[in-house]
PASENU-355755 format. One record per atom (N, C-alpha, C): x, y, z. Coordinates in steps of 0.1 Angstrom, whole numbers, plus 2048, in hexadecimal, padded with zeros to 3 digits. Each point is the difference from the previous one (the first is absolute). Last residue first. Layout:
<atoms>
XYZ/...
</atoms>
This chain:
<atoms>
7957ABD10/7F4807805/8007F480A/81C7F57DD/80480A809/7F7806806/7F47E17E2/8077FB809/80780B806/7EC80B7D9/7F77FE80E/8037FA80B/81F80A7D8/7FC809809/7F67FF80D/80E7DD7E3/81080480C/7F980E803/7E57F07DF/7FF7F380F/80B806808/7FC8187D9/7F1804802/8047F7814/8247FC7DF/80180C808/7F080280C/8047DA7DD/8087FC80C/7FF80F80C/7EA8067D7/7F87F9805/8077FD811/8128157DB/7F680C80A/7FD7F5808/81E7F17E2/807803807/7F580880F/7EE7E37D9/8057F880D/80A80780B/7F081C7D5/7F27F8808/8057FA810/81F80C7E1/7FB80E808/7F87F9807/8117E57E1/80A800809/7FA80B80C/7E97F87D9/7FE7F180B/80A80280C/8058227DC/7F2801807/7FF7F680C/83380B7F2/7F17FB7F6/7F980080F/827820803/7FD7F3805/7F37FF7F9/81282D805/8057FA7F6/8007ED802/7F1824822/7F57F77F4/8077FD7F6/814810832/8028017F0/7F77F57FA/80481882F/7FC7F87FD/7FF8037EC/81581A834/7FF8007F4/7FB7EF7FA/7FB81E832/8057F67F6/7FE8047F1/80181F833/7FA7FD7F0/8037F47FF/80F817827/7EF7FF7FF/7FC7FA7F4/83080A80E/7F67F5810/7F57FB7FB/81781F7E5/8077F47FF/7FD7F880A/7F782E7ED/7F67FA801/8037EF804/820826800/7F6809800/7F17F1801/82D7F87EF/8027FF810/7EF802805/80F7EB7D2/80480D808/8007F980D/7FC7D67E1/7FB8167F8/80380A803/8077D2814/8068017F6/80180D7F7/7E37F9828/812800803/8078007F5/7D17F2801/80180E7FB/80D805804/7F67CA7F5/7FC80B80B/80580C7F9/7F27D87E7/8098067FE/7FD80C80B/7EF7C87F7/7FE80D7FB/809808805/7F47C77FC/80880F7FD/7FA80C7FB/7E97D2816/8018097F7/80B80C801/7F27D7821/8057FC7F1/7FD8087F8/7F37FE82E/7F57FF7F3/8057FF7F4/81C80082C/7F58007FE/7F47F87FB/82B81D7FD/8017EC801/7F77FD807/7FE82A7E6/8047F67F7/8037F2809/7EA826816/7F87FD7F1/80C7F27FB/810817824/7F67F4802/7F97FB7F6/8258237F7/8047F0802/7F27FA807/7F58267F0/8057FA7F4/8047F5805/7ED81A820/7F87F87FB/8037FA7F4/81F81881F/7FA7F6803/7F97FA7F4/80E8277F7/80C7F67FB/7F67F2806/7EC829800/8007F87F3/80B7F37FF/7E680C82F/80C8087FA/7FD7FB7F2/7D87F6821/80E7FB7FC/80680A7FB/7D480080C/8077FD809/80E7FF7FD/7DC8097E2/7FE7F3807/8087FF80A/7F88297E7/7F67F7809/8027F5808/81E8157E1/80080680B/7F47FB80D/80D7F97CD/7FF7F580A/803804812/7F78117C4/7FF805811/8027F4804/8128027CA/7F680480C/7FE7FD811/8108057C6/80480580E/7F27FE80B/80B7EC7CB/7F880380A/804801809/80F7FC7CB/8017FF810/7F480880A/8107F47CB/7FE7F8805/7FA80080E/8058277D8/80B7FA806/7F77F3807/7E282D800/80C7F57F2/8067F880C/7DC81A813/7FB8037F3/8117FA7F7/7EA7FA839/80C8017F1/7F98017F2/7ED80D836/8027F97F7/8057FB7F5/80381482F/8008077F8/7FF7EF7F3/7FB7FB831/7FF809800/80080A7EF/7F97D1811/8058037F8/7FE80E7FE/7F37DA82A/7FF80D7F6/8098017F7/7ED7CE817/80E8097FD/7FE80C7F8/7DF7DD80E/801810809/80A800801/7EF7DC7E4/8067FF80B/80480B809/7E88067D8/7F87F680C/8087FC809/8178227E1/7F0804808/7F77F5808/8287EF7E7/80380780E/7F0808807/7FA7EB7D6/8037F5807/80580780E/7F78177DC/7F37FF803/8027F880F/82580B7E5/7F780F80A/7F87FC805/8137DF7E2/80B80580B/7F5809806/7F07F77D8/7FF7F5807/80580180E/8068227DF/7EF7FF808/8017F4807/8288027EB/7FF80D809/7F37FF808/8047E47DA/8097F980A/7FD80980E/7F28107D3/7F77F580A/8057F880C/81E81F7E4/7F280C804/7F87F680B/8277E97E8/80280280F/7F180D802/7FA7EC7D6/7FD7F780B/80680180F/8058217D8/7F27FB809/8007F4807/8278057F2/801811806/7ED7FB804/8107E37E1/8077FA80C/7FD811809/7F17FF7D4/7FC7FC805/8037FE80B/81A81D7E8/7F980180B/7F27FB802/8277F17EF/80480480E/7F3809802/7FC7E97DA/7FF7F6805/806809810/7FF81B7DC/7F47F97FE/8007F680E/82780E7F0/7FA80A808/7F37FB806/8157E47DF/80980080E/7F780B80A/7F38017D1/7FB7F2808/80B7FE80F/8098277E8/7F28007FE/7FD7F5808/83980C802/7F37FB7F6/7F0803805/82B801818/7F08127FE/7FD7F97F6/81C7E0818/7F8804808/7FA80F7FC/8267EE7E6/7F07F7804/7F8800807/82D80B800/7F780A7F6/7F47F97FD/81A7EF81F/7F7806807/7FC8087F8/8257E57F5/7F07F3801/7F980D807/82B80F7FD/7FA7FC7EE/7F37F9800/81680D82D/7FF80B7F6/7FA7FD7F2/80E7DE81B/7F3805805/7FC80F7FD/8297E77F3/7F37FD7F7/7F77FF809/82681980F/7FF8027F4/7F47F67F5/807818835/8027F47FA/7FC7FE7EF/81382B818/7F77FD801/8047EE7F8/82881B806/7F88037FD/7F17FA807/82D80D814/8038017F1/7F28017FA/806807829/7F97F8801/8067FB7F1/81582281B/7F47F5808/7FF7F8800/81781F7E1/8087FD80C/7F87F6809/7ED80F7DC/8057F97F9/80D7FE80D/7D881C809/7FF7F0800/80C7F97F9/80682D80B/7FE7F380D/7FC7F97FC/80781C7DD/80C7FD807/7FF7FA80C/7D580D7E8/80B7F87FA/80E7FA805/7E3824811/7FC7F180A/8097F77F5/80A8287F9/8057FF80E/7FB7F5804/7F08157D6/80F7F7801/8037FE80F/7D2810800/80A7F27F8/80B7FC7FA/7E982A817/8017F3807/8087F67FD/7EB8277E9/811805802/8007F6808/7D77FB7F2/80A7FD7EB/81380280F/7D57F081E/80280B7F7/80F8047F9/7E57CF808/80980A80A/8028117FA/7E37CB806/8008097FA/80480C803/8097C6803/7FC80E807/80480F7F3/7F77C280B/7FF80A7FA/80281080B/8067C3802/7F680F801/80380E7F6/8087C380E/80080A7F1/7F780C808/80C7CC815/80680E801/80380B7F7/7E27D1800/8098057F6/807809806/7E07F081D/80F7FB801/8088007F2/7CF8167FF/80C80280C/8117F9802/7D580A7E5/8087FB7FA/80F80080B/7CC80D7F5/8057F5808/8097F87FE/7F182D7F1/7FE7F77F1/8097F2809/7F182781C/7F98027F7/7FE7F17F3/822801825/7F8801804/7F08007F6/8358047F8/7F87F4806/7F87FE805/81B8227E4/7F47F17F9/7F77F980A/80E832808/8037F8801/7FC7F47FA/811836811/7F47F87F6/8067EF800/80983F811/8077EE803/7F17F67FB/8118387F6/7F17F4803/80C7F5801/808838808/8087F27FE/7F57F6806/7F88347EE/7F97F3808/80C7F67FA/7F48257E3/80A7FC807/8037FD809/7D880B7EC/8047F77F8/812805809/7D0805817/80C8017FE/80B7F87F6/7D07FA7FF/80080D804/80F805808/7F97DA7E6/7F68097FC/7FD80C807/81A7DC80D/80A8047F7/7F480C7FC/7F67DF81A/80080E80C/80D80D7EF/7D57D87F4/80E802803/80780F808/7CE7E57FC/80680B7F5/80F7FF80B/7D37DA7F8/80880C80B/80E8037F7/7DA7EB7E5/8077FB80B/80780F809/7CA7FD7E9/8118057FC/80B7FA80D/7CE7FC7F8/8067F77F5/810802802/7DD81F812/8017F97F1/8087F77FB/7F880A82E/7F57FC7FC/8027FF7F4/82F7F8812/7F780D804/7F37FA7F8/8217DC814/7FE80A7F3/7F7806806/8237EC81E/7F37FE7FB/80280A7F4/82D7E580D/7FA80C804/7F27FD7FA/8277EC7F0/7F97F580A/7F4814808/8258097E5/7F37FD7F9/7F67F2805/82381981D/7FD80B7F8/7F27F47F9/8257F381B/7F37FA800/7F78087F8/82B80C805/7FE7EF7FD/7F87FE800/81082D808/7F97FB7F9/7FE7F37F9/81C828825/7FF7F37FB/7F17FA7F9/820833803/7F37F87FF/7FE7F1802/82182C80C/8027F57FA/7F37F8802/8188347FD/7F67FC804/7FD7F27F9/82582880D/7FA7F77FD/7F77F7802/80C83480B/8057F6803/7F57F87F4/801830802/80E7F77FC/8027F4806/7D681E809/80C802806/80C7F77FD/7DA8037E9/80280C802/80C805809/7EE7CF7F8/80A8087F5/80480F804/7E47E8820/80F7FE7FD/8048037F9/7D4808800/80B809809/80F7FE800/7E37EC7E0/80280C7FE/80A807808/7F07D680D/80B7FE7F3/8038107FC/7D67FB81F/80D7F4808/8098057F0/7DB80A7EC/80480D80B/80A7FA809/7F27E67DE/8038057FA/80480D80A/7EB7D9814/80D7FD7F6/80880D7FF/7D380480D/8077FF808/80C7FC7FA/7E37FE7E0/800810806/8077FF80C/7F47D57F2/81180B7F7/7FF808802/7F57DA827/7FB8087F4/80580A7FA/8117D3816/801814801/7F97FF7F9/7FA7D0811/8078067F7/80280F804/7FA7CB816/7FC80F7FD/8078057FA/80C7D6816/7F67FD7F3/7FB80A7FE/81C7FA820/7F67FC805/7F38067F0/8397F680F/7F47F9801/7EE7FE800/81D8137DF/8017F2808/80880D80C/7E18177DC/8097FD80A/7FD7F1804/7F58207CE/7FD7F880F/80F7F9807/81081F7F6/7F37FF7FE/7F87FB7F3/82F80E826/7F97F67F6/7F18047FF/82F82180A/7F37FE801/7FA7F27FC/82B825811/7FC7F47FE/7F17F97FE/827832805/7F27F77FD/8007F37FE/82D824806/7F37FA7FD/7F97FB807/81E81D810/8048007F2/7F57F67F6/80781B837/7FB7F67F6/8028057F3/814819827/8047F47FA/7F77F47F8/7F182A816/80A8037F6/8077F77FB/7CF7F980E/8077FD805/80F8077F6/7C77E9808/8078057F2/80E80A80D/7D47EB809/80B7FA80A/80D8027F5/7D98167FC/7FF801808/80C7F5808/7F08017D0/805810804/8047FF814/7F07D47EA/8098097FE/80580C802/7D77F480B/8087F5809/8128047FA/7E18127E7/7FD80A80D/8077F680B/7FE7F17D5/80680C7FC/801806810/7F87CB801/7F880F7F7/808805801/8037C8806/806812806/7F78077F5/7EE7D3812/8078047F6/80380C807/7E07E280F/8097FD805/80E8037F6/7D48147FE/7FD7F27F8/80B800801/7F582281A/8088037F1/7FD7F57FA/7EB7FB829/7F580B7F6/80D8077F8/80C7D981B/7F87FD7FB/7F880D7F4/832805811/7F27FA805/7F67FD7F8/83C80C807/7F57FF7FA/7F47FC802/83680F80D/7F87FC804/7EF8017F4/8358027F8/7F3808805/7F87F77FE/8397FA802/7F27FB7FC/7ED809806/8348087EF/7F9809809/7F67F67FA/8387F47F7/7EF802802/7FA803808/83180B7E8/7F87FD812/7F38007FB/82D7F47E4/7F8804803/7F77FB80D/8277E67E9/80280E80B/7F4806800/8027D87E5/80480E7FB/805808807/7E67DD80E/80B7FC800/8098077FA/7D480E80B/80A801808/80C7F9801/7DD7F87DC/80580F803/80980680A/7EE7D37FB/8098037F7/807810800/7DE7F181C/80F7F7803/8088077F6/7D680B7FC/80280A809/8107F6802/7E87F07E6/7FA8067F8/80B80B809/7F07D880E/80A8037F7/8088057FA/7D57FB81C/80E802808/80B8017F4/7CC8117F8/80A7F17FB/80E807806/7D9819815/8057FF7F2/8087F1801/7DD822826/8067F77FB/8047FD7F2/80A825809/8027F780B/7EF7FE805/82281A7DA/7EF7F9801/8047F980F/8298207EE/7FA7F27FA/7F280080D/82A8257EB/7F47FE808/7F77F47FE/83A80D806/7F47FC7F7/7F47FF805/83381A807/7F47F9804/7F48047F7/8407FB801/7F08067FE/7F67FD807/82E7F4804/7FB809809/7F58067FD/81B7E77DE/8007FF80F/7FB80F806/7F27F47CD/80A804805/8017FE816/7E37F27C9/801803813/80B801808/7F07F77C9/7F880A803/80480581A/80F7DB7E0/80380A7F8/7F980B805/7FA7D5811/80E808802/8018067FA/7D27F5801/80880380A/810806802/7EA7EC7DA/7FB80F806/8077FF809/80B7D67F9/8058067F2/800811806/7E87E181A/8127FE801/80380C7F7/7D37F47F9/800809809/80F804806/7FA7E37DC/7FE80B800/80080B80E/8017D7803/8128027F9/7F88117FA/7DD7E7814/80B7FF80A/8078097FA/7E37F37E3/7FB80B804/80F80480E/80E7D77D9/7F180780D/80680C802/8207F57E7/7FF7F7804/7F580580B/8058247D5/7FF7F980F/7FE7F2803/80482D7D8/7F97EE804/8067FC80B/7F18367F1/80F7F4800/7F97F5808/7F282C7DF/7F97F5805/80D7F6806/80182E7E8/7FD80080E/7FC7F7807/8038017D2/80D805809/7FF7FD80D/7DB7FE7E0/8077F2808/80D803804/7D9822805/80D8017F6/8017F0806/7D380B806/808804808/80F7FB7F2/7C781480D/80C7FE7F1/80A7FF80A/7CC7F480D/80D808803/8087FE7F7/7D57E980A/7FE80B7F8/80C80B804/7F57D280E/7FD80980D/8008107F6/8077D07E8/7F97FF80E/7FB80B801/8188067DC/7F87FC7FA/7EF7F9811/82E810802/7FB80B7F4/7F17FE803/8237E4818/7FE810805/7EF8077FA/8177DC7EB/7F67F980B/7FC810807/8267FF7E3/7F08017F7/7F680280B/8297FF813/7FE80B7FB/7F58047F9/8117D3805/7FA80980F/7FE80C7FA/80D7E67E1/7FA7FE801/7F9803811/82B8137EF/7F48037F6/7F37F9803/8267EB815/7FE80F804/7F68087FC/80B7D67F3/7F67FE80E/80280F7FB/81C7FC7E0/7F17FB7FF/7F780080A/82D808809/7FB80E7F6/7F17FB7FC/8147E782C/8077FD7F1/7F880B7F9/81780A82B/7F87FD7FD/7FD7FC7F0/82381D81C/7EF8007FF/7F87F5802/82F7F97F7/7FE7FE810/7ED808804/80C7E27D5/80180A80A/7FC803809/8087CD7F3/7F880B7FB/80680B807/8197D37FF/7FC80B807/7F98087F4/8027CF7ED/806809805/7F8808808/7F67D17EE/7FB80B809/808808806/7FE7D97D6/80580780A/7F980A803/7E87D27F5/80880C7FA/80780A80C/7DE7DA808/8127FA7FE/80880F7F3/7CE80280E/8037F37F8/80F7F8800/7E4829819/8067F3807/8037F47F8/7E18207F3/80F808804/80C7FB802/7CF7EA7FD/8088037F1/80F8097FF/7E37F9827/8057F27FB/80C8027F1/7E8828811/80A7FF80D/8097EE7FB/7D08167EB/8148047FE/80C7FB805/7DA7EE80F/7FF7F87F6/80D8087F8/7EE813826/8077F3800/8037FA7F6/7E28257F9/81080680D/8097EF7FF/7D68027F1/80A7FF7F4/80F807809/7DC7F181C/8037F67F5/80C8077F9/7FA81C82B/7F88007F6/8027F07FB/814805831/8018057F2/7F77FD7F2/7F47F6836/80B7FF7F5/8008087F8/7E07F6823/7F98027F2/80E7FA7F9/7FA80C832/7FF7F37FC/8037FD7F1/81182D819/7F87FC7FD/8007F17FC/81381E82A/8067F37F3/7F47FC7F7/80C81B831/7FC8067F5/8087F67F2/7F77EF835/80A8047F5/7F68047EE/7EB7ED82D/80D806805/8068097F4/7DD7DB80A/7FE80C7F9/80880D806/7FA7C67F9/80D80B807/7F680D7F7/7F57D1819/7FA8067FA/8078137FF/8107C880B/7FE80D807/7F780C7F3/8087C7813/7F98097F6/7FE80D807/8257DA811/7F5805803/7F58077F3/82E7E4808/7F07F87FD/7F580D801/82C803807/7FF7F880A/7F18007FF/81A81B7E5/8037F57FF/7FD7F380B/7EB82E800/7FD7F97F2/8067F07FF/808821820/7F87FA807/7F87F57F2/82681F7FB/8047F3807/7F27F8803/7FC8257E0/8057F87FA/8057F1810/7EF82A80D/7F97F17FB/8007FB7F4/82281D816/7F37F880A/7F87F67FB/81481E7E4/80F7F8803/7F67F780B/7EB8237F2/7FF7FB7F4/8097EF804/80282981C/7F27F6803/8017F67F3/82081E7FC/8067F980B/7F27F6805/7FB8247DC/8087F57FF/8057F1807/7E782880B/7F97FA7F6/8097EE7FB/81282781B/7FD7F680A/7F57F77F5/82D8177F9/7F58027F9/7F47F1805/82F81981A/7F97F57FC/7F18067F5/826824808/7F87F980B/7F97F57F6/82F81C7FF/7F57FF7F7/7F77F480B/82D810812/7F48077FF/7F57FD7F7/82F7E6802/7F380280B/7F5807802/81E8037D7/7F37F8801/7F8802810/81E8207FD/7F48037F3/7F97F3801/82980481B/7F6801806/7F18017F8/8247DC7F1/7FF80E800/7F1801809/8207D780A/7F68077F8/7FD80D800/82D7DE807/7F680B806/7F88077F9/8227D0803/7F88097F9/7F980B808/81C7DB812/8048037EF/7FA80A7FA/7F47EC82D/80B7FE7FC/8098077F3/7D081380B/8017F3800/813800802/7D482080D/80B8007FD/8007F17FD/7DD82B80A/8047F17FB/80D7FF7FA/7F482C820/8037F97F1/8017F3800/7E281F81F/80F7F9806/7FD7FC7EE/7DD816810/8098077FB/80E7FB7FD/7CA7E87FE/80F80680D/8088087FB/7CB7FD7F3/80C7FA7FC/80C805809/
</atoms>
């Protein structure tokens, strides 16, 4: 980007926006939507968006919300009932006690991470973030004034930070941690004995340590049965960021969640009611419907059908001799190699899409560390949609040989 300031007649942009970089997911998304209006069928596996929607009774709250009653601001928390009922979900999911104090409701996982962040980042700090990780994630943080230290990551961490990637690019000026797991983009998790040593150290040395867990129960279950355990379980003062829209596909509701330690929250109270005042107030009342028994029930049939979605995707790159160096255990995504074929990831995203008519998401959007060589491909797209997206990739790959 240039250094020179956009200018207009009348206006001068701050240098904070010029610096936030395009969310190139996004910007492909914008492509073929054009190549859409000019007839084309694009096959978009670009964008982490599950198909499924929101539960039935999620919706059917949501009608009944919407009857023509008034909808005052809820607190700037959060309404006292969601609260308690994340707090259950804690309990009764992943086997953790958490105070619904501690639970604040969030326009999305986003306003959370807004929320942590400014309460927790002072200018001139620095943050240790995953490279590769959700660009987001790292914008927001440096709109704070903080310095991110993106580390580098590989295939034999499962494209995650450890304790030892930590300790080693750890620094007088870091103050925290940033972690997802499972990771967008590349659908891997930490394992908790790693978790719990990466978290320790940081605590040991007073800095903060901020988890993102949206995909937390889109994650595999252990051989008995048991869903994957929360990073709260082995640091219960862990700032968790959480989310509807992924798990209970409730995305364009903007409802997240975050779990902050007890001294956090009046400080995130006073930025959201400065921010945000509150969370949307009957997507707060329609999502106590999402821990009923038959709501759960139903997210995680939709969780086995992305399990078969995933087999379907793996199998499909293995014939088209696209590696997948590490393979995902949650979340929707598949990272993988295109260093074979000659091309950069950016090339093959734009040849892939005008082309063969499929959106997918070059590795530019994630770091730096892997951003010539990976793509990102989201199975949150129905089956028929995966089928015809491997299929077109299967023809635009052999046509490169």
């Amino acid at each position: 980007m240039s250094d020179t300031t956009e200018t207009t007649p009348d206006i001068k942009i701050s240098q904070r926006a010029l610096n936030v970089a395009p969310f190139y997911a996004m910007e492909f998304a914008k492509q073929a939507a054009a190549l859409e209006a000019d007839g084309h069928h694009v096959v978009k596996l670009n964008l982490g968006e599950p198909d499924s929607g929101a539960p039935p009774a999620v919706r059917e709250a949501m009608r009944e919300t919407m009857d023509g009653r008034p909808l005052p601001y809820t607190a700037a928390l959060g309404l006292p009932a969601l609260r308690q009922a994340i707090a259950g979900f804690y309990r009764e999911r992943h086997g953790v006690e958490v105070d619904p104090a501690r639970v604040v409701v969030t326009a999305g996982a986003s306003a959370a991470l807004v929320l942590a962040t400014a309460a927790l980042v002072d200018q001139g700090d620095e943050v240790l973030i995953a490279d590769p990780s959700y660009p987001c994630n790292r914008q927001i943080v440096e709109s704070f004034g903080a310095d991110v230290t993106l580390v580098p990551t590989d295939a034999e961490t499962r494209f995650q930070l450890d304790a030892a990637a930590v300790r080693a690019h750890w620094t007088d000026r870091t103050r925290g941690v940033m972690v997802a797991t499972p990771s967008n983009p590349t659908g891997t998790s930490v394992p908790l004995d790693e978790l719990d040593a990466l978290c320790r150290f940081a605590r040991e040395r007073g800095a903060w340590r901020l988890v993102d867990e949206i995909y937390l129960d889109l994650g595999d279950h252990d051989a008995d049965g048991r869903p994957p355990r929360s990073a709260l379980s082995v640091d219960p003062d862990a700032v968790i960021i959480n989310s509807f829209s992924k798990y209970f596909g409730m995305t364009g509701w903007r409802l997240g969640w975050c779990v902050a330690p007890e001294a956090l929250v009046p400080a995130m109270e006073r930025l959201a009611q400065n921010y945000f005042l509150c969370a949307s107030a009957p997507a707060q009342q329609a999502a106590l419907e999402c821990f009923t028994p038959a709501s759960l029930a139903i997210c995680e049939e939709r969780r086995a059908e992305f399990l078969a979605r995933r087999a379907l995707v793996l199998d499909g790159l293995r014939r088209i001799g696209l590696p997948v160096p590490v393979p995902p255990d949650g979340a929707f995504y598949v990272y993988f190699d295109v260093s074979g074929t000659g091309l950069t990831s950016w090339e093959f995203c734009e040849r892939a899409l005008r082309e063969a008519h499929v959106a997918l998401t070059p590795g530019r959007d994630f770091g730096s560390h892997t951003a010539d060589t990976h793509v990102r491909l989201s199975y949150a797209a129905s089956s028929a949609a995966l089928r015809e997206g491997l299929d077109r990739l299967g023809r635009f790959v052999s046509g490169l040989n």
